[in-house]
C-alpha positions in Angstrom: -21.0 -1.2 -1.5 -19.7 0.4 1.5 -23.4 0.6 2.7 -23.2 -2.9 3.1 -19.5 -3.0 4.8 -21.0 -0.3 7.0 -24.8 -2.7 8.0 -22.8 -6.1 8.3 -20.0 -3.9 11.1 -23.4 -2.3 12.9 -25.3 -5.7 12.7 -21.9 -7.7 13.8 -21.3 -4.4 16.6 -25.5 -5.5 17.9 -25.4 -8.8 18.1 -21.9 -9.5 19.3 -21.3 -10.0 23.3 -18.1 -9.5 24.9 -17.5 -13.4 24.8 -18.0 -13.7 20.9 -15.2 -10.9 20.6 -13.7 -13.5 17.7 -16.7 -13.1 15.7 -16.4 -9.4 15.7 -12.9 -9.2 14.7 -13.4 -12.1 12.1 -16.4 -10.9 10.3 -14.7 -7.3 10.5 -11.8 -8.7 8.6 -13.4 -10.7 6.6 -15.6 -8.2 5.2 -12.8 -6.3 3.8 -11.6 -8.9 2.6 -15.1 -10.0 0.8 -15.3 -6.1 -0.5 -11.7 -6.5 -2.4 -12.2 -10.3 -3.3 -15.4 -9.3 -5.7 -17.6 -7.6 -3.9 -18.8 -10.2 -1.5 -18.6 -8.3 2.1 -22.1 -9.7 3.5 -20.1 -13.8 2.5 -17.0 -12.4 3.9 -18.3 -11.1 7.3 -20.4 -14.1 8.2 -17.5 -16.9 7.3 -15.2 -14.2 9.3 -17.3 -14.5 11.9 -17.7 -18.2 11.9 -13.5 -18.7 11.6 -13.1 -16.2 14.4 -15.3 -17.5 16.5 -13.8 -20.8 16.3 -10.2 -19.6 16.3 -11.7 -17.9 19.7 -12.9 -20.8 21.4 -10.0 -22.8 20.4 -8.2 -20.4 22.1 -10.1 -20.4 25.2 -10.4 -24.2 25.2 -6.0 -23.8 25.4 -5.7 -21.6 28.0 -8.5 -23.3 30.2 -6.5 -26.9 29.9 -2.9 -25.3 30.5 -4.6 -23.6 33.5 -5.5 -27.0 34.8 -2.0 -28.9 34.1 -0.6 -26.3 36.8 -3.2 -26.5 39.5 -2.1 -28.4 42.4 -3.6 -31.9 43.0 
């Protein structure tokens, strides 16, 4: 089981780029999380990943809109 932990991290660690850095952190997270919750770490990393990557781009979406409210017009 910790083989698979160990390919989903190095496959997550390949694919991510620095923009997707939610994905990386989610899918890390959530494969511990699938590992405890009945040996489900390969489910766990990819809905991580997909949660983080939202939670990142919500995020993003945030800062970009209170950047504008304080531009001058």
């Amino acid at each position: 089981m910790m083989k698979t932990v160990l390919v989903a991290s190095a496959l997550c660690l390949g694919l991510a780029a620095p923009a997707q850095a939610g994905c990386l952190t989610g899918a890390a997270k959530g494969a511990v999380v699938g590992h405890f919750a009945g040996h489900h770490a390969m489910a766990g990393a990819a809905v991580g990943c997909a949660v983080g990557h939202h939670s990142a781009a919500k995020a993003k979406k945030a800062e970009r809109s209170g950047q504008n409210e304080s531009a001058p017009k």
